[in-house]
C-alpha positions as CSV (number, residue, x, y, z in Angstrom):
1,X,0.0,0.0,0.0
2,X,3.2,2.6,0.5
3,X,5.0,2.2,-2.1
4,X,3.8,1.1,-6.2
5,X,5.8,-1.6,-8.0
6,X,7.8,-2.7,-4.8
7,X,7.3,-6.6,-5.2
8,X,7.5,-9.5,-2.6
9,X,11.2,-10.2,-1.8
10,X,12.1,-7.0,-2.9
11,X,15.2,-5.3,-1.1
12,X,15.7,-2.0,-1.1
13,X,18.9,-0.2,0.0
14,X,18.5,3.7,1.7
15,X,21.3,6.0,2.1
16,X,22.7,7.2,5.4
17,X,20.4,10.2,6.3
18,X,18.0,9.6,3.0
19,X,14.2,10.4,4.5
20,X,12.2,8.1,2.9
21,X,8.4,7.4,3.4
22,X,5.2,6.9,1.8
23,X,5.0,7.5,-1.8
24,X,3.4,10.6,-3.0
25,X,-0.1,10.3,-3.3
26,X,0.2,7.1,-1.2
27,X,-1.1,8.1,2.5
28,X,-4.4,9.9,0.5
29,X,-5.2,6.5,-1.2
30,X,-4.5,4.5,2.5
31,X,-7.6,7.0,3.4
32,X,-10.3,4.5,4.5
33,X,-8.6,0.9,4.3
34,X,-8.9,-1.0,7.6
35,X,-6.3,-3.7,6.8
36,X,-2.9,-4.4,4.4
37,X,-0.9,-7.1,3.8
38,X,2.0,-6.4,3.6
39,X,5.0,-6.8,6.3
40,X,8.2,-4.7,5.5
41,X,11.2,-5.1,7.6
42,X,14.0,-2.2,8.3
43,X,17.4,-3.5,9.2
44,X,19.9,-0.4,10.5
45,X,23.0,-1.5,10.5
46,X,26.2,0.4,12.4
47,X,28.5,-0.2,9.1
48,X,27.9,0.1,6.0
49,X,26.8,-3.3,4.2
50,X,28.3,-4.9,1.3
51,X,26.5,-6.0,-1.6
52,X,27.4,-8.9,-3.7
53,X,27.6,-8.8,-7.5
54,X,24.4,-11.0,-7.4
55,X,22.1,-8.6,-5.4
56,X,23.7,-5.8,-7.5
57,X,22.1,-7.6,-10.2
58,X,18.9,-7.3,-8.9
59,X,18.7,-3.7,-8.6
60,X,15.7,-2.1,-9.6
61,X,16.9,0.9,-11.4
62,X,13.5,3.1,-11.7
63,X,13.3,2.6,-7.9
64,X,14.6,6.0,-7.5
65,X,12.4,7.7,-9.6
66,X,9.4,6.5,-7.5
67,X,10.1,8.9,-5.0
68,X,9.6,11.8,-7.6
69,X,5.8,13.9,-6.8
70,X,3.0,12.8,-9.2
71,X,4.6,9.7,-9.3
72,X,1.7,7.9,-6.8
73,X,-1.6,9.2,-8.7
């Protein structure tokens, strides 16, 4: 429900100090719904992680441009 095209098993890496939230548009639509399902996990970690070449390979690269406003109506 917070975020379009974000598929189950889908990983996504955040920047130190990146905000990150809802999608635009998102919270409106949420207006009214009693229940999701969907589970998301956040894992802060103290260093930085290391990705292999594999889940580098998985990236998706228009993830980014989902955060963009207008991009959630």
């Amino acid at each position: 429900m917070s975020r379009k095209e974000i598929d189950q098993y889908d990983i996504s890496l955040h920047p130190y100090g990146l905000p990150h939230g809802p999608q635009p548009g998102m919270t409106e639509a949420s207006i009214g719904k009693k229940e999701t399902n969907e589970l998301a996990v956040m894992v802060d970690t103290f260093f930085p992680l290391q990705l292999t070449k594999q889940a580098a390979e998985l990236e998706k690269l228009e993830y980014m441009a989902s955060w963009m406003e207008g991009d959630g109506e």
